[in-house]
One Martini backbone bead per residue (centre of mass of N, CA, C, O) as a GRO file, in nm:
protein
   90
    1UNK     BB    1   0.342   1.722   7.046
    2UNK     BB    2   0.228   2.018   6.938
    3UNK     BB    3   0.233   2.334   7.056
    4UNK     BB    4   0.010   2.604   7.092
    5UNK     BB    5  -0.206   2.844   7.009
    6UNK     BB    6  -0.497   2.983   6.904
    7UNK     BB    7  -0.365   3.028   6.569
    8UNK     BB    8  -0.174   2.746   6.570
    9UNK     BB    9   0.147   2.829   6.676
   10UNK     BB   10   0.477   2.856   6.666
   11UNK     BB   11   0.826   2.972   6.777
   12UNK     BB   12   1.064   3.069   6.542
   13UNK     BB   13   1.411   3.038   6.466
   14UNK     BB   14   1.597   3.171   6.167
   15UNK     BB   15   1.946   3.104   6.065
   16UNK     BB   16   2.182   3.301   5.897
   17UNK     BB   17   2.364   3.460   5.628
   18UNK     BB   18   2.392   3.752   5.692
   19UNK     BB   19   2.269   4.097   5.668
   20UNK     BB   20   1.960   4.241   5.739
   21UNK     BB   21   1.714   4.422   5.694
   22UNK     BB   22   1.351   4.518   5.827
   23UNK     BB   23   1.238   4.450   5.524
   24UNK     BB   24   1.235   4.170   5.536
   25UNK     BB   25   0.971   4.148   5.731
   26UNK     BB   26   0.803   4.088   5.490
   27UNK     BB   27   0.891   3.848   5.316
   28UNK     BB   28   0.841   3.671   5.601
   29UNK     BB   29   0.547   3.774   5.700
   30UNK     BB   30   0.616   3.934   5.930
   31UNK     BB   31   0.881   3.896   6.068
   32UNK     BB   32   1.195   3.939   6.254
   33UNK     BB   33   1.458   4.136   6.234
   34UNK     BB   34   1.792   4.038   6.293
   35UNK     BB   35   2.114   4.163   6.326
   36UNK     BB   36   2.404   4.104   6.334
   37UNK     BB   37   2.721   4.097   6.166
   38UNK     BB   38   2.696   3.754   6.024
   39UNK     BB   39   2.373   3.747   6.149
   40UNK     BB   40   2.045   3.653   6.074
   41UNK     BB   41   1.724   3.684   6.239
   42UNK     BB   42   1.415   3.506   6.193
   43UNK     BB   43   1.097   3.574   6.405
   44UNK     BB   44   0.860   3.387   6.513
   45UNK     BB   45   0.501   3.285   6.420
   46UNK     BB   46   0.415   2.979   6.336
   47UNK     BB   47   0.163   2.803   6.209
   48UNK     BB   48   0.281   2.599   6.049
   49UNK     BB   49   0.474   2.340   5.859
   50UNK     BB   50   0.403   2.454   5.577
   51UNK     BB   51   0.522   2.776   5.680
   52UNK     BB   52   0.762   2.711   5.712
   53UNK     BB   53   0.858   2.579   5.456
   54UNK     BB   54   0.795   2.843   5.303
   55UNK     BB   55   1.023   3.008   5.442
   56UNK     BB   56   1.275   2.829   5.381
   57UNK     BB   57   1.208   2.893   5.027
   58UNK     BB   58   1.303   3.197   5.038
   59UNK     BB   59   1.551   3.141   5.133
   60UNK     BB   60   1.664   2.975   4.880
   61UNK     BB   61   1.548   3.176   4.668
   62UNK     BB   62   1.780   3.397   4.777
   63UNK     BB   63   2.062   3.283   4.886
   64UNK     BB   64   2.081   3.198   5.161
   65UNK     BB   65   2.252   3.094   5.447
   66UNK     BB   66   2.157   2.802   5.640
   67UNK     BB   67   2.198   2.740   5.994
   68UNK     BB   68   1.903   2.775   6.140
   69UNK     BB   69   1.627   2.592   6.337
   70UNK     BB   70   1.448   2.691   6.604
   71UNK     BB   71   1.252   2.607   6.860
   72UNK     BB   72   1.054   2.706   7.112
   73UNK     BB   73   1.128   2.481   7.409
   74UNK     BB   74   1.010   2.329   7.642
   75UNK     BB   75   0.870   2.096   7.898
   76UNK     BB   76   0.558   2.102   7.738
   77UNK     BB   77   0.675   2.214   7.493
   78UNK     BB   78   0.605   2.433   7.305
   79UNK     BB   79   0.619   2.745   7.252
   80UNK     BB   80   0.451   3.032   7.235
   81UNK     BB   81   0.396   3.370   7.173
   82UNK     BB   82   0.337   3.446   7.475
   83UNK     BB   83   0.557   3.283   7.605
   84UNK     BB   84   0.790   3.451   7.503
   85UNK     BB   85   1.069   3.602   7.574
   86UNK     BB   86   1.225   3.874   7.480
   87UNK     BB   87   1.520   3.993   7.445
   88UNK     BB   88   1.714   4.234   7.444
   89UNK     BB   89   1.882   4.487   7.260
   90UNK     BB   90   2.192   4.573   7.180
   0.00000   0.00000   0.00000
């Protein structure tokens, strides 16, 4: 069973290819945009399956080619948004 936060939330990273600037993260509902040289993530905390959904739906309507999509996953289920330490940026 996933674990939540009080939001209902679980924390996904969705890795396409190819560069977005930080404007696309209006567009993913305000998820956070990073860019690599050839790749870049989509993370933040999805409320629900639904919502995921609705997510890779825009990659896919987008043209974007999807990579990966991994959720933040513990030893005790699905970390939360609260619990997820996000690495520092180069």
């Amino acid at each position: 069973m996933e674990r939540s936060n009080d939001a209902g939330g679980a924390f996904y990273e969705i890795r396409v290819r190819g560069r977005l600037d930080e404007r696309w993260g209006e567009f993913f509902d305000g998820m956070e945009i990073a860019s690599g040289e050839e790749v870049t993530t989509i993370s933040g905390v999805v409320a629900d399956q639904s919502a995921l959904h609705g997510l890779l739906e825009r990659v896919r309507d987008s043209g974007l080619v999807l990579i990966s999509v991994n959720s933040a996953v513990g030893e005790k289920g699905f970390f939360t948004a609260s619990e997820v330490k996000r690495p520092m940026a180069t």
